[in-house]
LUMKOLMAR-683671 format. One line per field, with one value per residue (C-alpha): residue number from 1; residue in one letter; x, y, z. Coordinates in pm, 1 decimal. Layout:
<sites>
num = c(NUM|...) .
residu = c(A|...) .
east = c(X|...) .
north = c(Y|...) .
up = c(Z|...) .
</sites>
This chain:
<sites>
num = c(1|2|3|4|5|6|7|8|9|10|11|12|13|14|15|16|17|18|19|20|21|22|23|24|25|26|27|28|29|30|31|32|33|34|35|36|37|38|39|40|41|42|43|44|45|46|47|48|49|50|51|52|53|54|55|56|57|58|59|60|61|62|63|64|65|66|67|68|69|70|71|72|73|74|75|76|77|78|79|80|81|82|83|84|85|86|87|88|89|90|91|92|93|94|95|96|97|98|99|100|101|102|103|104|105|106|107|108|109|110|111|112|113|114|115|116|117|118|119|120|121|122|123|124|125|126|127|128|129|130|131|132|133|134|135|136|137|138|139|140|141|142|143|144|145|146|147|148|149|150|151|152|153|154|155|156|157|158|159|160|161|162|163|164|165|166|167|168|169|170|171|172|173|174|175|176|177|178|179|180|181|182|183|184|185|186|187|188|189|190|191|192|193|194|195|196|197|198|199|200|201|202|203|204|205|206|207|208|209|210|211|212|213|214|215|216|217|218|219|220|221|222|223|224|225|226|227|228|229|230|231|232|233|234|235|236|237|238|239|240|241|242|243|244|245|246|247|248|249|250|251|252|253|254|255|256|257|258|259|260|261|262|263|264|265|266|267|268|269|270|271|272|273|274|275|276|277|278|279|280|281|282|283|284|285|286|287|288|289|290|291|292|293|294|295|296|297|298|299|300|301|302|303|304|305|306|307|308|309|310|311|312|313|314|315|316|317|318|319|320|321|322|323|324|325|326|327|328|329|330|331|332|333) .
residu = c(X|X|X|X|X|X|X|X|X|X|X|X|X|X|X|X|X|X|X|X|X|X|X|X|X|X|X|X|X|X|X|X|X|X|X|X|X|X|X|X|X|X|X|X|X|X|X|X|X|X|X|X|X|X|X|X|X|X|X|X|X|X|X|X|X|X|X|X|X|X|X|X|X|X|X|X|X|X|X|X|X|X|X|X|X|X|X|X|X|X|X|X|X|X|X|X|X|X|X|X|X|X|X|X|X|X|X|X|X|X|X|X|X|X|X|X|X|X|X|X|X|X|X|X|X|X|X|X|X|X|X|X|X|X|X|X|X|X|X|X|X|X|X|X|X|X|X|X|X|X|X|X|X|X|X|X|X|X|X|X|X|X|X|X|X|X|X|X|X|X|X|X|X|X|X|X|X|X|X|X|X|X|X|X|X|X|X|X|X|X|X|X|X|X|X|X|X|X|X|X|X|X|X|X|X|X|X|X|X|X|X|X|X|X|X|X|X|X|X|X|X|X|X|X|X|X|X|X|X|X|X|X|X|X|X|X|X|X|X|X|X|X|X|X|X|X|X|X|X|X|X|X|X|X|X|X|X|X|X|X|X|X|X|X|X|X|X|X|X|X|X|X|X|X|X|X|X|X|X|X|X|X|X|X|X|X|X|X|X|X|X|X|X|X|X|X|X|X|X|X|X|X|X|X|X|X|X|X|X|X|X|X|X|X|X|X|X|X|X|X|X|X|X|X|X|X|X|X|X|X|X|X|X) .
east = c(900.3|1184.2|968.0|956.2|577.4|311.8|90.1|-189.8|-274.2|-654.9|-633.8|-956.7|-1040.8|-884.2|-1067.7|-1226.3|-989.1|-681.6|-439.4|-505.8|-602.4|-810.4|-602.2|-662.7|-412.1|-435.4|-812.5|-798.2|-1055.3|-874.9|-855.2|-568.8|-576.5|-212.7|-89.2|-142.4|155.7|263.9|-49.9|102.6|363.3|109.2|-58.8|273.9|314.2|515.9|780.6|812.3|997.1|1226.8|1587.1|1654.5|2056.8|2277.2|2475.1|2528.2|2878.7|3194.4|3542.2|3674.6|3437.9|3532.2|3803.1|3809.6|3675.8|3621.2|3504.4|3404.8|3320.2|3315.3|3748.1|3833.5|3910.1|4026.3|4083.5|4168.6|4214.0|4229.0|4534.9|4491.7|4432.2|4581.6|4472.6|4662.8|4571.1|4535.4|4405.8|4528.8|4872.9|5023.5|5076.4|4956.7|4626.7|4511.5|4371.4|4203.1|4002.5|3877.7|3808.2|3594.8|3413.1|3294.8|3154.8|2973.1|2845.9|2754.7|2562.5|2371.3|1987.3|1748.8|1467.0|1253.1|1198.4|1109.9|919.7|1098.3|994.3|1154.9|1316.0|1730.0|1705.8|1537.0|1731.1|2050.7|2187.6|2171.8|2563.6|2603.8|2812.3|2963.4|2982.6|3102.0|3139.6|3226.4|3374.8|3266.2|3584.0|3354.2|3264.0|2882.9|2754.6|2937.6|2780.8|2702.2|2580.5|2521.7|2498.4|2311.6|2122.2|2099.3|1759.6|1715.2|1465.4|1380.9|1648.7|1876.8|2067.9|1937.4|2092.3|1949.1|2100.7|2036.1|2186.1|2218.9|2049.0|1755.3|1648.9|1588.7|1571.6|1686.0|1946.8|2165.9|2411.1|2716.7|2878.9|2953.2|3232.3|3400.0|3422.2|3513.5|3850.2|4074.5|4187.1|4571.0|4500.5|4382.5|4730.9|4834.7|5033.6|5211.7|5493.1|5459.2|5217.2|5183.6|5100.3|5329.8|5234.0|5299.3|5663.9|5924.1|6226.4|6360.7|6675.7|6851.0|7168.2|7319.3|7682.2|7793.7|7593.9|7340.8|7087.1|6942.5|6654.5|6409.9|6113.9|6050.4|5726.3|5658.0|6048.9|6292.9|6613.6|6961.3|7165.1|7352.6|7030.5|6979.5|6669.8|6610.7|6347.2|6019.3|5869.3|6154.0|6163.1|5781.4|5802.2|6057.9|5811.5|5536.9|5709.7|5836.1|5456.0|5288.2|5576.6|5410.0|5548.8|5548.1|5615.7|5590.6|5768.7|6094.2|6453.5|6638.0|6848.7|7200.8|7277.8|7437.3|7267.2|7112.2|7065.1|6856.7|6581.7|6416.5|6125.2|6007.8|5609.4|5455.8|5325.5|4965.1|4967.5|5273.9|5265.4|5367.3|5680.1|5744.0|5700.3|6004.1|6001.8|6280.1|6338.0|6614.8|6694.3|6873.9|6992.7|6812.3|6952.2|6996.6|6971.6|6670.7|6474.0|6299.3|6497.4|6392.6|6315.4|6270.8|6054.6|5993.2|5657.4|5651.2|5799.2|5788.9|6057.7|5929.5|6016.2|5991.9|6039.1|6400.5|6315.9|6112.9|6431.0|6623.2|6359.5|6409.5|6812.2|6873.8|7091.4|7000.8|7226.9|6963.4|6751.7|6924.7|6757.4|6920.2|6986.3|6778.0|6945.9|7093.0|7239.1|7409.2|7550.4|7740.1|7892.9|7983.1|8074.2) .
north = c(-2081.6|-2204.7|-2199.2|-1827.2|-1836.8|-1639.0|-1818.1|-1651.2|-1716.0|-1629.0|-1588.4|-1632.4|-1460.0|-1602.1|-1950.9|-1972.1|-2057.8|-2012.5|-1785.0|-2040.2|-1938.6|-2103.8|-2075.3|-2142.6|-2198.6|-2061.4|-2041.0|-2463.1|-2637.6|-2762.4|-2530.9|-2592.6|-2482.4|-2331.0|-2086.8|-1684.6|-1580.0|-1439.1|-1209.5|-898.0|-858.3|-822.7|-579.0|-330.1|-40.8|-5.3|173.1|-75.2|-293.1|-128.6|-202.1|49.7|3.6|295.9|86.7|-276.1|-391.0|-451.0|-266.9|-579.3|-447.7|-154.3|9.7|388.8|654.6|1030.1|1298.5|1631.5|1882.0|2245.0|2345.1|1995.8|1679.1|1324.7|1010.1|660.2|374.0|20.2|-187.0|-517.6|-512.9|-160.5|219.4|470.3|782.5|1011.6|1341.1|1569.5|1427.2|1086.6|889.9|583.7|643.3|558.5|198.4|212.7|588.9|408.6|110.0|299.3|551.0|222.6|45.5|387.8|411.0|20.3|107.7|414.7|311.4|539.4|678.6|814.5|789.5|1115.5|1185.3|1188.7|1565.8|1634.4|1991.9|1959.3|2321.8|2260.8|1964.3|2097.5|1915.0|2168.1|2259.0|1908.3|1914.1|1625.3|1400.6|1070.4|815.4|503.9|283.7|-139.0|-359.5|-562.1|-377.8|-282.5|67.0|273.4|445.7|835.0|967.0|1307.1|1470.2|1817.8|1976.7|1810.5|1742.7|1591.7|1254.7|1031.9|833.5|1107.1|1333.9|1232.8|1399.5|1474.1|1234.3|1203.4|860.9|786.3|1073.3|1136.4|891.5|1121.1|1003.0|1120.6|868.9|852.6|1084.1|883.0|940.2|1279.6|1268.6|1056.2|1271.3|1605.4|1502.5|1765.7|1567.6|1590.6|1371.2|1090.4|1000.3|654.0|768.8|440.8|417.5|92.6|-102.9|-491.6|-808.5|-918.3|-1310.7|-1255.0|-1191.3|-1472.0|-1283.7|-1082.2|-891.3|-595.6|-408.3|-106.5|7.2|-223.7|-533.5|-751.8|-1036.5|-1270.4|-1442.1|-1684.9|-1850.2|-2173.0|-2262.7|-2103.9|-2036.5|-1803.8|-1901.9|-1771.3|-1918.1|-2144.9|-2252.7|-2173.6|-2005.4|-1640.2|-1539.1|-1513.6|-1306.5|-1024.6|-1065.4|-1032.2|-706.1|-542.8|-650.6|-527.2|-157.5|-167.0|-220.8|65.2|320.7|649.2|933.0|1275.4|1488.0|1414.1|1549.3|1602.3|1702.1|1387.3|1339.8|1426.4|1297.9|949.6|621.2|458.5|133.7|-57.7|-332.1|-570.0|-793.9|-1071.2|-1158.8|-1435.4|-1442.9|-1390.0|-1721.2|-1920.3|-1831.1|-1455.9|-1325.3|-1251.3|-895.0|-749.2|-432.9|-199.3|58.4|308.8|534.8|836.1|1048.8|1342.1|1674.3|1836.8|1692.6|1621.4|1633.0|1325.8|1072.2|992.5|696.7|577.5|272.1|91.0|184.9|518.2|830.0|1046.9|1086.4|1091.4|1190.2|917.0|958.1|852.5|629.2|414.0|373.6|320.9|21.5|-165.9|-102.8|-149.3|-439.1|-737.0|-961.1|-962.5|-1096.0|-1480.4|-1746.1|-1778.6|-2124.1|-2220.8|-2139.5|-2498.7|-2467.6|-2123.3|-2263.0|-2623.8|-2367.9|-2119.8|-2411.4) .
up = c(10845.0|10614.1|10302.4|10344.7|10326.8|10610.9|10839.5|11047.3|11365.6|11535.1|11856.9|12083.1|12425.4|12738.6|12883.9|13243.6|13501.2|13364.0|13088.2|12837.6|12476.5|12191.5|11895.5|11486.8|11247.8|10868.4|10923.8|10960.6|11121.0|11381.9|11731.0|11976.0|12305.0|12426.9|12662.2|12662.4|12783.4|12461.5|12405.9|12587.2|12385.9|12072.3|12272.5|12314.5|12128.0|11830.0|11980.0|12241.5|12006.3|11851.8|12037.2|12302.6|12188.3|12044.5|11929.5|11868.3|11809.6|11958.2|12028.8|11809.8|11513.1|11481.9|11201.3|11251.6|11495.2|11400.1|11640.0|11571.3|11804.5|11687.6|11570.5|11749.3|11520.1|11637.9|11420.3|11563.7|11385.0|11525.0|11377.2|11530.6|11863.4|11911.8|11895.6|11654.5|11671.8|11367.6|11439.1|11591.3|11613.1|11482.4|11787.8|11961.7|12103.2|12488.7|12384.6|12775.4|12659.2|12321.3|12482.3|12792.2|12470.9|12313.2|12638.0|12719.6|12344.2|12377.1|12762.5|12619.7|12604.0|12393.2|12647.4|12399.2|12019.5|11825.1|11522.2|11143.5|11102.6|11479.2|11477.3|11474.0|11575.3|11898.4|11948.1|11899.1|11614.6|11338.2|11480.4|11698.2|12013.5|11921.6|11569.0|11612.8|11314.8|11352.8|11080.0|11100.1|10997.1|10845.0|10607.2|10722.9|10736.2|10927.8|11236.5|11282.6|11567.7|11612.4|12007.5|12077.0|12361.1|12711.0|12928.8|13239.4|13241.7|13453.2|13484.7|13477.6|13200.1|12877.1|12520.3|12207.5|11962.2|11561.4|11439.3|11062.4|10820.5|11031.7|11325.2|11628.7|11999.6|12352.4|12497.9|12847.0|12852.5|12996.5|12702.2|12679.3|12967.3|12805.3|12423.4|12688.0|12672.3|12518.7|12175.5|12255.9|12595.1|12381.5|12271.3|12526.5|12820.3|12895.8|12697.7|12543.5|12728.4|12687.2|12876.2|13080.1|13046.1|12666.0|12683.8|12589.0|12619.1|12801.3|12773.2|12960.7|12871.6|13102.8|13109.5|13411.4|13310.8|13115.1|13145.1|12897.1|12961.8|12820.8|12965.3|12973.8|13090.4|13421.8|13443.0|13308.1|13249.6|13166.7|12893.8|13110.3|13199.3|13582.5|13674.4|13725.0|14012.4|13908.0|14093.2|14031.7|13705.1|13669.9|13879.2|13639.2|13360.6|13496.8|13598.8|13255.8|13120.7|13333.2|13237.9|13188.2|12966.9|13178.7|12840.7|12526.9|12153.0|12322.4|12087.9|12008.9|12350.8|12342.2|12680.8|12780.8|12768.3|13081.0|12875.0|12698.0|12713.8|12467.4|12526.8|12275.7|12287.7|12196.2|11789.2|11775.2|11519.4|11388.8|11051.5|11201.8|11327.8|11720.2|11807.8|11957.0|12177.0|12242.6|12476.9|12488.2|12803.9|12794.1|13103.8|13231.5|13039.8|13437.1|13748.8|13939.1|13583.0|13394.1|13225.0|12789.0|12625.7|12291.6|12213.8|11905.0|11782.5|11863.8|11675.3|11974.7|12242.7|12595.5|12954.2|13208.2|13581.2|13660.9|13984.2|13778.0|13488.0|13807.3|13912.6|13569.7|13574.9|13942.5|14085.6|13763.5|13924.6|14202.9|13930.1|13965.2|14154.8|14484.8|14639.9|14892.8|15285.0|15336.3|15062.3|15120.1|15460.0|15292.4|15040.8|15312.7|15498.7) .
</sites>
């Protein structure tokens, strides 16, 4: 109602020959006959409506993440659209991890409600395996969800869980997996990872050359205005994108530089700035070990495979459009 007043409904036994219903109105004289579909659902238990969700927000709602379990601490934060990790080291965090913790948390379904005066002892929660709050950017009261002792249901592993100061239930236990991750793996192992349909521009320096390119459209084009090859360039993007760091925290490199690369995205709205990232390469410090790189964003210095560096730096004249065959001959010609 959109007075905000009550109405009350009497509901009669079912007729002959048929699920219909007799039903009165505010005690009213006048009976209606309707259907009686909606009579089992009065007649479930209490329990059976009550949401069977952990939780029920979004990766995109969410501020902050803390984790405790026992001498181990993580803290992410979501700037954006991106994961920074806090605890235990500054660094940006492994967006794909978060992301993955959040569906699980978001797939979890409670099995079985438990009393108020439930025992945290039995249920493991008086020293919780795992303490997870989570932090709404909206402003709305933050989640915590506490996980102790495991059991197995019917449906499979179920874990004790205590959510907020004191509601007790057994849950799915997909999550727990996920939160067994040793805290200094949660830091993101690509280097810089972004979409590769967001960049603008695209620029590569080494010692023997350079390229300059912006795109325009579905093309990218050099400064004079001829067209670079798609599909190449896209590749290099892309390898540049799924770079992985193989160590992490390395000394400031003293070697020689392999070169560098920039990459403009797209502004999220145009009232913002473009985003612009850069990558520096450095040679290995002995041969057959990992090249470094420096990115923009990140305070750490990292080791990268040098076959990938070499993928990115490789040949960037091959990078121009070639003329079709014909075309090749009547110049030859």
């Amino acid at each position: 109602m959109t007075d905000g007043g009550e109405r009350s409904i009497v509901v009669g036994d079912e007729l002959p020959l048929g699920s219909k219903r007799a039903l009165r109105v505010d005690d009213g004289a006048e009976i209606v006959i309707a259907s009686g579909w909606f009579v089992s659902d009065l007649e479930r238990e209490v329990d059976d409506w009550r949401s069977r969700d952990v939780i029920d927000f979004l990766e995109d709602d969410i501020a902050s993440v803390d984790i405790e379990s026992g001498d181990d601490s993580i803290r992410a934060v979501r700037l954006e659209d991106q994961w920074q990790l806090l605890r235990p080291i500054t660094d940006m965090a492994d967006g794909d991890h978060l992301g993955s913790l959040v569906s699980d948390l978001r797939s979890m379904r409670i099995e079985e409600f438990l009393d108020d005066d439930a025992d945290p002892d039995e249920l493991g929660l008086d020293l919780p395996e795992y303490e997870l709050t989570i932090v709404r950017s909206d402003g709305g009261e933050p989640l915590r969800l506490d996980l102790g002792v495991t059991r197995e249901g019917d449906s499979g592993t179920e874990v004790a869980c205590r959510r907020g100061d004191g509601e007790y239930f057994w849950a799915s236990e997909r999550v727990r997996t996920r939160l067994s991750k040793a805290p200094v793996l949660w830091r993101s192992k690509k280097v810089m990872p972004f979409e590769t349909w967001e960049a603008e521009e695209f620029r590569v320096t080494t010692t023997d050359a350079s390229i300059e390119l912006v795109q325009d459209g579905s093309i990218w084009r050099y400064p004079d205005e001829s067209e670079a090859d798609l599909t190449k360039v896209q590749q290099r993007l892309r390898t540049l994108a799924d770079l992985e760091a193989t160590d992490f925290d390395l000394m400031a490199p003293l070697t020689r530089e392999m070169g560098k690369v920039e990459i403009v995205l797209e502004a999220e709205d145009e009232d913002r700035p473009r985003p612009t990232l850069a990558f520096t390469f450095f040679a290995p410090l002995e041969e057959g070990g990992k090249a470094m790189v420096q990115v923009s964003g990140r305070a750490t210095v990292m080791g990268v495979e040098v076959a990938t560096v070499n993928e990115i730096f490789d040949d960037l004249e091959a990078l121009r459009q070639q003329p079709p065959d014909d075309e090749a001959d009547a110049e030859f010609e």
